[in-house]
C-alpha positions in Angstrom: -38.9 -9.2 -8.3 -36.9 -6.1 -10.1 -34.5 -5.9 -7.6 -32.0 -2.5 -7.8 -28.8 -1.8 -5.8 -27.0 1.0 -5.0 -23.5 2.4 -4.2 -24.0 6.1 -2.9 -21.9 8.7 -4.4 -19.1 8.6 -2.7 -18.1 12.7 -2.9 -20.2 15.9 -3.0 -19.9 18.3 -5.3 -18.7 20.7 -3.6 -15.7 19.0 -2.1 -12.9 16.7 -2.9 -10.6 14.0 -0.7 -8.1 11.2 -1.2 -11.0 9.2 -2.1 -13.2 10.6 -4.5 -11.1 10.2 -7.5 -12.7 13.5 -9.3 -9.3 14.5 -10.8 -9.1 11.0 -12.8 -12.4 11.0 -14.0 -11.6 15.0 -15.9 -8.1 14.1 -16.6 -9.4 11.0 -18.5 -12.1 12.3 -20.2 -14.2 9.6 -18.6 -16.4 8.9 -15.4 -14.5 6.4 -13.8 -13.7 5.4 -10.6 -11.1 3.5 -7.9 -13.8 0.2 -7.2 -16.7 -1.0 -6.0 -17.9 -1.9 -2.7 -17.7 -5.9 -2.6 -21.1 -5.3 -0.5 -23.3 -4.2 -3.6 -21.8 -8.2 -5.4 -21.7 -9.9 -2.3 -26.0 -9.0 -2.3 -25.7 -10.2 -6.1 -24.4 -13.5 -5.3 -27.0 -14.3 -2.7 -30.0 -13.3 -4.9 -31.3 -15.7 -6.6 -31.6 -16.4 -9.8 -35.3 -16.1 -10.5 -34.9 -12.4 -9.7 -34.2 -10.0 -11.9 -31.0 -7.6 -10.6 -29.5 -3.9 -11.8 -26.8 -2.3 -10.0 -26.4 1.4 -9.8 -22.9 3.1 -8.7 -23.8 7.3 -8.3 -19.8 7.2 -8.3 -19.5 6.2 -12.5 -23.7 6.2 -13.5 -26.7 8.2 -12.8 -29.7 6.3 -10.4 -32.2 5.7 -13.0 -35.3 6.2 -11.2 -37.5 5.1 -14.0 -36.4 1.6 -14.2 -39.1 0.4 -12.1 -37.9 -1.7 -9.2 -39.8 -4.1 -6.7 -37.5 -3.4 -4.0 -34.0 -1.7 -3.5 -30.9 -2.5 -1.3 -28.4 0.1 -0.5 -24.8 -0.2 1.3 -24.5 2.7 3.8 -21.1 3.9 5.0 -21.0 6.8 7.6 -20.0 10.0 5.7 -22.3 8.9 2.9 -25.5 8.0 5.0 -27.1 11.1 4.2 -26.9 10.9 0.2 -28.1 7.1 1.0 -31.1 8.2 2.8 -31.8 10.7 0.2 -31.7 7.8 -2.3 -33.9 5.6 0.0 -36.9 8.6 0.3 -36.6 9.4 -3.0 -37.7 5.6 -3.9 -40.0 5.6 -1.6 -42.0 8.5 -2.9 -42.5 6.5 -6.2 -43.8 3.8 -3.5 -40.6 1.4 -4.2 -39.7 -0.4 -0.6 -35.9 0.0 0.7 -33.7 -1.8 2.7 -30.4 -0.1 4.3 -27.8 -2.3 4.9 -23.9 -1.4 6.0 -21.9 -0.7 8.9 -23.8 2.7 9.7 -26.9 1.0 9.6 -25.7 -2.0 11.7 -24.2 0.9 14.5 -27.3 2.9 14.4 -30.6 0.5 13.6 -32.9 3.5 14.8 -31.7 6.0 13.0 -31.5 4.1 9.5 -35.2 3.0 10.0 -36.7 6.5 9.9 -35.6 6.9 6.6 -36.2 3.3 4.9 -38.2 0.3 5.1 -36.5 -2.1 6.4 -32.7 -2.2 7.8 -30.3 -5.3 8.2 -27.8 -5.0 11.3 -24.7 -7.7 10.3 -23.4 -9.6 7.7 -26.2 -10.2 4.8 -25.6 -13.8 3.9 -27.9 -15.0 6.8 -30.5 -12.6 6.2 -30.8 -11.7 2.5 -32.6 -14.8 1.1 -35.4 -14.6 4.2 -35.6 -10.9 3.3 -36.3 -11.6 -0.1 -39.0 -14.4 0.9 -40.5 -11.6 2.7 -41.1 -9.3 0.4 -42.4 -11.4 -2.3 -44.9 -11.9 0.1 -45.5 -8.7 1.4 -44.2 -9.4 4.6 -41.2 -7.2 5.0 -40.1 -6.7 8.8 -38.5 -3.9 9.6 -35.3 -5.4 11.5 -33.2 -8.2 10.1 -30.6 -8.7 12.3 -27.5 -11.0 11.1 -26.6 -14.1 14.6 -22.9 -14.5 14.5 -20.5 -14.6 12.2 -20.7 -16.3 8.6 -18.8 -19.3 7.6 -16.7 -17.7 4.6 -15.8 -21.3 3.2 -19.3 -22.0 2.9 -20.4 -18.0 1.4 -20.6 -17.9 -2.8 -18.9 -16.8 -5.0 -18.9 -13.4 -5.0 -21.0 -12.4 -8.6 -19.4 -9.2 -10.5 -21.5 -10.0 -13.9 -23.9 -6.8 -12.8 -21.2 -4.2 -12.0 -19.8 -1.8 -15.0 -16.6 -3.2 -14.4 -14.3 -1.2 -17.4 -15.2 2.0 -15.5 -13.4 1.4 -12.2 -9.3 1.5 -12.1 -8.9 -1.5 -9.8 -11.0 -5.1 -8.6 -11.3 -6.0 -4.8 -11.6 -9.1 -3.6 -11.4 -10.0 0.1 -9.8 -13.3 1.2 -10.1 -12.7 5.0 -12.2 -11.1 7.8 -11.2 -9.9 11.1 -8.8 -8.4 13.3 -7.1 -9.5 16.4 -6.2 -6.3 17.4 -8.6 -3.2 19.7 -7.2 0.0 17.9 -9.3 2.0 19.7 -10.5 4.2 16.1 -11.2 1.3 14.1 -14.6 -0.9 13.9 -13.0 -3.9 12.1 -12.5 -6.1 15.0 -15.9 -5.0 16.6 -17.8 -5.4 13.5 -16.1 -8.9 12.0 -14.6 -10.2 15.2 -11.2 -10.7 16.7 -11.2 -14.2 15.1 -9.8 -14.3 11.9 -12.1 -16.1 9.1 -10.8 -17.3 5.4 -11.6 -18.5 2.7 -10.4 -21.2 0.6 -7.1 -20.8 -1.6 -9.7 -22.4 -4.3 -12.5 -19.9 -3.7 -10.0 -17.3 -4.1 -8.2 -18.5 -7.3 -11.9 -19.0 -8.4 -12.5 -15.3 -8.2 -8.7 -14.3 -9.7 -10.3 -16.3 -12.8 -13.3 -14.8 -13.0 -11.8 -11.2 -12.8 -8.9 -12.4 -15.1 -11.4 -14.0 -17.6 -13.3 -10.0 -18.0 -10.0 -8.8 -18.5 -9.6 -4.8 -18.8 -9.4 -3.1 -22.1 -7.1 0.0 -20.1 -4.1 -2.8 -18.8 -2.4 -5.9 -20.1 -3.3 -7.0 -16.2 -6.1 -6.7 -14.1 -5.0 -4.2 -10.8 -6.7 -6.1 -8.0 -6.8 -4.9 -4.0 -7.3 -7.5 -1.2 -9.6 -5.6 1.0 -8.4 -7.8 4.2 -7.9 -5.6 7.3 -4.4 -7.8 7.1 -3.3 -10.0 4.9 -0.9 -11.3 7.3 -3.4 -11.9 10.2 -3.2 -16.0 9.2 0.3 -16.2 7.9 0.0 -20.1 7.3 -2.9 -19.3 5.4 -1.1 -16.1 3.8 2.1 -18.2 2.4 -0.5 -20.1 0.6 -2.3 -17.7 -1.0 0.7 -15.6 -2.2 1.7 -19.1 -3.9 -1.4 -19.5 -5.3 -1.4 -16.0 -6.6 1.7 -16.4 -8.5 0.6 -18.3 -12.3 -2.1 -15.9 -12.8 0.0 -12.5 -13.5 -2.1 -10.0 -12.1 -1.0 -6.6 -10.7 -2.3 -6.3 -6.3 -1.7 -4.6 -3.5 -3.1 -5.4 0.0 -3.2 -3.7 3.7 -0.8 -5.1 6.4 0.5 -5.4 9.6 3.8 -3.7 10.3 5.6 -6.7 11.1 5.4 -7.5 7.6 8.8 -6.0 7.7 10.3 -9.1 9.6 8.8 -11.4 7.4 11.4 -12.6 4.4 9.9 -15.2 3.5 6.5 -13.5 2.9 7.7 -10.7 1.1 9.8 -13.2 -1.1 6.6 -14.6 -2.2 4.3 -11.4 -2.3 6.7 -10.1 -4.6 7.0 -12.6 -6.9 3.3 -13.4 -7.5 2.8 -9.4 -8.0 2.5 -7.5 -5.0 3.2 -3.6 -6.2 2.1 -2.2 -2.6 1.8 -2.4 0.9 -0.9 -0.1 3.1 0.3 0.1 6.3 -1.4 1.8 9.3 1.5 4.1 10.5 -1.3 6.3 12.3 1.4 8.6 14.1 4.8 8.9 15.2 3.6 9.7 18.9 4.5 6.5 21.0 2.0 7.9 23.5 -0.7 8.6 20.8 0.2 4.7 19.9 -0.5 3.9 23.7 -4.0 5.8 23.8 -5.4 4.0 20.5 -4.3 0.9 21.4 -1.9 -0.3 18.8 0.9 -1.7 20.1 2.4 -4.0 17.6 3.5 -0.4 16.2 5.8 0.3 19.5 7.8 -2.9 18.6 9.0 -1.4 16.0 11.5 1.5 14.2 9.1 2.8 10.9 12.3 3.7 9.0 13.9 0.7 9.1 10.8 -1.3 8.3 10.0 0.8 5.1 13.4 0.6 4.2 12.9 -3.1 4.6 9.7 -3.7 2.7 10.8 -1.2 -0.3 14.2 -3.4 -0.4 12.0 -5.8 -2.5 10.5 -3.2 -4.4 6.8 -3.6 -2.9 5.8 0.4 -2.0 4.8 1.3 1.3 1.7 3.2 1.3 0.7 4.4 4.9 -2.0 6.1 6.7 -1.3 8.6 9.5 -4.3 10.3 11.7 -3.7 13.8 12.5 -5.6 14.4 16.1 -5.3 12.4 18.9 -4.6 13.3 22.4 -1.7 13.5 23.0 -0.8 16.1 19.5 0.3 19.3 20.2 1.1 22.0 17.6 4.3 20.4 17.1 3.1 17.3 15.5 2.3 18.9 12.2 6.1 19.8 11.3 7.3 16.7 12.6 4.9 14.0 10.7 5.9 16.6 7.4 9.4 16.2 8.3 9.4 12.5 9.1 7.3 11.9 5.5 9.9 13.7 3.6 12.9 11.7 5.2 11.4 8.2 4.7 10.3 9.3 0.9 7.0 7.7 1.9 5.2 8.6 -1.6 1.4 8.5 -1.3 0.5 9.0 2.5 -2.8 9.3 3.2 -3.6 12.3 6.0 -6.5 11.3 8.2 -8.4 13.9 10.9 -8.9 11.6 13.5 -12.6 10.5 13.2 -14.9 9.1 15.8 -17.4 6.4 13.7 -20.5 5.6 15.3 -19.8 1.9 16.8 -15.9 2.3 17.6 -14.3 2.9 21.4 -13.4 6.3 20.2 -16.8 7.2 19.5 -18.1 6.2 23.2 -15.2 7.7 24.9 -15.2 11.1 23.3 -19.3 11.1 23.4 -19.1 10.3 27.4 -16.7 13.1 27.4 -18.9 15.5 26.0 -16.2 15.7 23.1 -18.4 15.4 19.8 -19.2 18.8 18.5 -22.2 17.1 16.1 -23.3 14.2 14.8 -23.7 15.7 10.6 -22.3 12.8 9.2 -21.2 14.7 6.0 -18.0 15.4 7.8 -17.3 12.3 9.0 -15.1 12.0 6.0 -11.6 12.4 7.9 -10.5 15.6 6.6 -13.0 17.8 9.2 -12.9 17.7 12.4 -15.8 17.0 14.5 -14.7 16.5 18.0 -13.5 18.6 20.7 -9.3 18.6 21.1 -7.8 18.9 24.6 -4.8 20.9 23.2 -5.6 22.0 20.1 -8.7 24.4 19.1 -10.8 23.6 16.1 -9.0 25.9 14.2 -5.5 24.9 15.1 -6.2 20.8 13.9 -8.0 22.1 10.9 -5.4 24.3 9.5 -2.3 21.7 11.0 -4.0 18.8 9.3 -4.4 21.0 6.1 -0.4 22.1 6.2 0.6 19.0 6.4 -1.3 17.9 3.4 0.1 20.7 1.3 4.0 20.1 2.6 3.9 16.5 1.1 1.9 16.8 -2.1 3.0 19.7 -2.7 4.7 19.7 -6.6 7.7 20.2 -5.3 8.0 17.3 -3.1 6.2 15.1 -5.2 9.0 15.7 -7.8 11.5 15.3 -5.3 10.8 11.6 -4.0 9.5 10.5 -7.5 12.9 11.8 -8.5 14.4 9.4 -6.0 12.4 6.3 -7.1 13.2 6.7 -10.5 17.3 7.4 -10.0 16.6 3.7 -8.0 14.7 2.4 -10.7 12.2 1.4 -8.4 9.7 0.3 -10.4 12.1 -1.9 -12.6 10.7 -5.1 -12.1 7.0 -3.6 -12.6 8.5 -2.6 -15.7 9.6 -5.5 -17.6 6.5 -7.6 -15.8 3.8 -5.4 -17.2 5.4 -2.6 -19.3 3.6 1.0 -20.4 3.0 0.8 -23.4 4.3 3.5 -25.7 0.9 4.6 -26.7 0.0 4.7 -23.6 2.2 7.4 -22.7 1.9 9.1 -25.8 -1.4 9.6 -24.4 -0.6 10.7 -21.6 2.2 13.2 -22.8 -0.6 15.1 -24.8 -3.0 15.0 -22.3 -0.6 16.7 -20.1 0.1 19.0 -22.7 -3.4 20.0 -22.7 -3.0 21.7 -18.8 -0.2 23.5 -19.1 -1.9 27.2 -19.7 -4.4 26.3 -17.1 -3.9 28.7 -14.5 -2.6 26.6 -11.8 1.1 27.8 -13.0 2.3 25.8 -9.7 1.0 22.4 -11.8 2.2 23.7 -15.2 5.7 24.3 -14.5 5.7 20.8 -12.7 4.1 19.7 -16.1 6.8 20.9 -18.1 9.7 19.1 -15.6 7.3 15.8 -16.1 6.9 15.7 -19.9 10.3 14.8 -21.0 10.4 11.8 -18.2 7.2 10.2 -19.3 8.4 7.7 -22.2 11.5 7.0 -19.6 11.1 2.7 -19.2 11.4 3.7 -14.8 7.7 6.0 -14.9 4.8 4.6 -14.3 2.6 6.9 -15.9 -0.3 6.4 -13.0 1.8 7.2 -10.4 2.1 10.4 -11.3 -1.4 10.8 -12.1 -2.4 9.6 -8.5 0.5 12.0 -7.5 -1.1 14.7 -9.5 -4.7 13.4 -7.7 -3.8 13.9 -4.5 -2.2 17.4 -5.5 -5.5 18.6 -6.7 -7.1 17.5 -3.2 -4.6 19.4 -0.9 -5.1 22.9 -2.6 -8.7 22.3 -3.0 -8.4 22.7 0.8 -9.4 26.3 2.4 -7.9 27.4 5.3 -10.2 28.0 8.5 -10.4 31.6 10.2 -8.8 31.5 13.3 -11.4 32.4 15.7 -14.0 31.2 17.4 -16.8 31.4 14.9 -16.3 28.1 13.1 -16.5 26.2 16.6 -19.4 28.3 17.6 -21.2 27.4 14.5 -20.0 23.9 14.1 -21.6 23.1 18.0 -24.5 24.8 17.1 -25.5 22.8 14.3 -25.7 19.7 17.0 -28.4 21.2 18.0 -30.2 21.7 14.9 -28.8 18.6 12.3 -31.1 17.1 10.1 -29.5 14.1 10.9 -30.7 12.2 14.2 -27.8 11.3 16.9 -27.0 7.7 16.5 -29.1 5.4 19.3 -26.3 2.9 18.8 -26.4 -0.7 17.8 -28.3 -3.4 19.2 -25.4 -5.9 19.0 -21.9 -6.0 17.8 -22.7 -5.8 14.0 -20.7 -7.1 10.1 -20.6 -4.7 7.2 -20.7 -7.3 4.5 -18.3 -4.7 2.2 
């Protein structure tokens, strides 16, 4: 069989987010984008070889339509179900069967089948070869439902080989699944268990290899993320893999646990085999927000001291905040901007508080009556959809948009990269995997190139910029990421504070295109 599959765009076009990664894409002349979703090779590596596979990413290529597929698989995330769907019916018009696949299908089955021919709930490496036995022979059933957990020593290796791979900035490889913590908001644990699963250091040195052996035509090194929920979950296993990492000089950065700050050792060793940055899960400086969600290995501990700690081995702490939870007031909004600016955090990422379909928050605040609607367009993190016991619609949408503005702002951003590079920060970075000069000549004159836009606010920080860029402490893509996530804030509109939004917003419960979610049938794995 012609077999096609498909990321969904990732972004409309009418709005931008930390995630969408429009600005690189016009500020390099080119459509690239961050990475893929490990689902989309993950399918590859389980399809065998007799059939014949494309791979289409909406977020760097068009869908071509005309290359005349047997059968198509798409990856469904939440805030993107509703391009996928449109994908799905507009293969199915040229009588091409689809299959839905993801966490949003896995948390609502019912839903995904009206627009698809077939949906798998669960991890695909179970499923996908009995899937593919069943279409060959005409046989597709419309539920494939994953039993359990896979066996990730056992899973293959993960096959790249269809993917454009010079158009995205970074690689991801995952090493780990699950989560031993119940953070109310998150679906990790429910969806890959509470029990953490690895695999092998070789596996995972097999993949470095195969990424290494591609090699970039951008970077000297590969950038690679470890999309494990926490890196750290297994530290036996952990101290293993950072060892492992070390002889094959590549640039990563992972997601952790707090207490990553009391671990010397580990950080020792994430350091030197080329850790640049550490995401950590701050989600908010409330210790009674940190009660309500459930995440209390954050109470244990004092966040300025363990960024202080972490950056003390010159491994950047990125974090994550949500904006939203019960127990915010008004006052929440000056004090995360306040507490951002006297840490120097440098790239937080500002979340609304979001209820995903499958999560404790989502059953909670639907038996409350609290979900305004169920559009899943702005389940994206920076709308709210949810009712707020303290703060109106208007009030958490224009709090969560100040905030935003306060820290990426071009005056702040100048201000903490201004610190980091008085530091030299990046020093190490620097003399492992140095900018080259043409590089940043590059750069210079593409900067050059915005400064009579007229976003005078970005021009005059343009002209403060130029004469630091062919400094040996900038990294030139931290400022574009920096400039980035500028672009989003301002590209956010303030809401009209009265009652009209809310009125509306309700309203279009009542009338969304999109069904309300009937919920899963069992506790379900997103193979990405």
């Amino acid at each position: 069989m012609k077999i096609a599959l498909i990321i969904p765009m990732n972004s409309s076009d009418s709005g931008r987010s930390f995630y969408d990664y429009k600005f690189y894409s016009t500020f390099l002349f080119s459509r690239r984008y961050i990475s893929y979703l490990l689902a989309i090779p993950t399918l590859a590596s389980l399809t065998p070889a007799c059939h014949e596979i494309r791979v289409f990413d909406e977020n760097i290529e068009a869908i071509d339509y005309t290359w005349e597929a047997d059968l198509v698989g798409i990856s469904v995330r939440t805030m993107y179900a509703g391009r996928a769907y449109a994908i799905s019916e507009e293969y199915r018009k040229r009588g091409v069967r689809t299959v839905l696949g993801g966490i949003h299908p896995s948390m609502c089955p019912e839903e995904a089948a009206q627009y698809c021919d077939s949906v798998v709930t669960g991890e695909a490496e179970g499923i996908w070869a009995t899937l593919l036995k069943d279409a060959e022979a005409g046989n597709l059933k419309r539920l494939y439902e994953a039993q359990g957990f896979t066996d990730l020593k056992s899973a293959p290796a993960v096959d790249r080989s269809a993917l454009s791979r010079d158009r995205y900035l970074q690689n991801i490889v995952q090493t780990t699944k699950g989560c031993p913590y119940h953070c109310e908001f998150c679906s990790v644990y429910a969806f890959d268990g509470q029990k953490i699963r690895n695999k092998t250091i070789e596996q995972v040195i097999a993949e470095i290899r195969d990424i290494n052996s591609t090699g970039s035509k951008y970077k000297k090194k590969n950038a690679i993320f470890f999309a494990d929920d926490n890196i750290i979950a297994d530290k036996t296993f952990a101290r293993e893999l950072f060892k492992a990492l070390k002889p094959h000089d590549i640039n990563w950065s992972c997601q952790a646990s707090i207490n990553i700050s009391q671990e010397d050792e580990l950080l020792g060793l994430m350091r030197d085999s080329g850790c640049g940055a550490i995401l950590i899960g701050f989600e908010t400086i409330s210790r009674k927000n940190l009660e309500a969600m459930h995440k209390e290995i954050n109470q244990r501990y004092d966040y300025a001291e363990a960024i202080q700690k972490i950056q003390s081995y010159g491994i950047l702490v990125h974090s994550a905040f949500i904006v939203g939870y019960d127990y915010d007031s008004e006052a929440i909004f000056d004090g995360l901007i306040d507490f951002i600016d006297e840490t120097r955090l440098l790239m937080p990422l500002i979340n609304v508080l979001t209820p995903f379909p499958g999560t404790e928050l989502f059953k909670r605040l639907e038996s409350q009556g609290r979900i305004l609607h169920k559009d899943w367009r702005r389940y994206d993190a920076k709308h709210v959809v949810f009712a707020h016991p303290r703060l109106s619609f208007e009030e958490l949408s224009n709090g969560y948009r100040k905030i935003v503005r306060a820290v990426y702002s071009f005056d702040s951003i100048w201000k903490k990269l201004s610190f980091y590079w008085e530091t030299d920060f990046w020093k190490r970075s620097n003399e492992l995997d140095p900018v080259k000069f043409s590089y940043r000549l590059i750069f210079a004159l593409r900067l050059c190139t915005m400064l009579f836009s007229r976003n005078t606010g970005r021009s005059r920080f343009i002209l403060k910029i130029l004469p630091k860029v062919f400094s040996k402490r900038v990294r030139i893509s931290t400022i574009l990421t920096l400039m980035a996530y500028n672009d989003f804030a301002y590209s956010l509109e303030s809401i009209p504070d009265h009652g009209v939004i809310t009125r509306a917003v309700r309203a279009e419960a009542f009338h969304s295109p999109v069904l309300p979610c009937a919920g899963p049938a069992r506790a379900s794995v997103d193979p990405s």
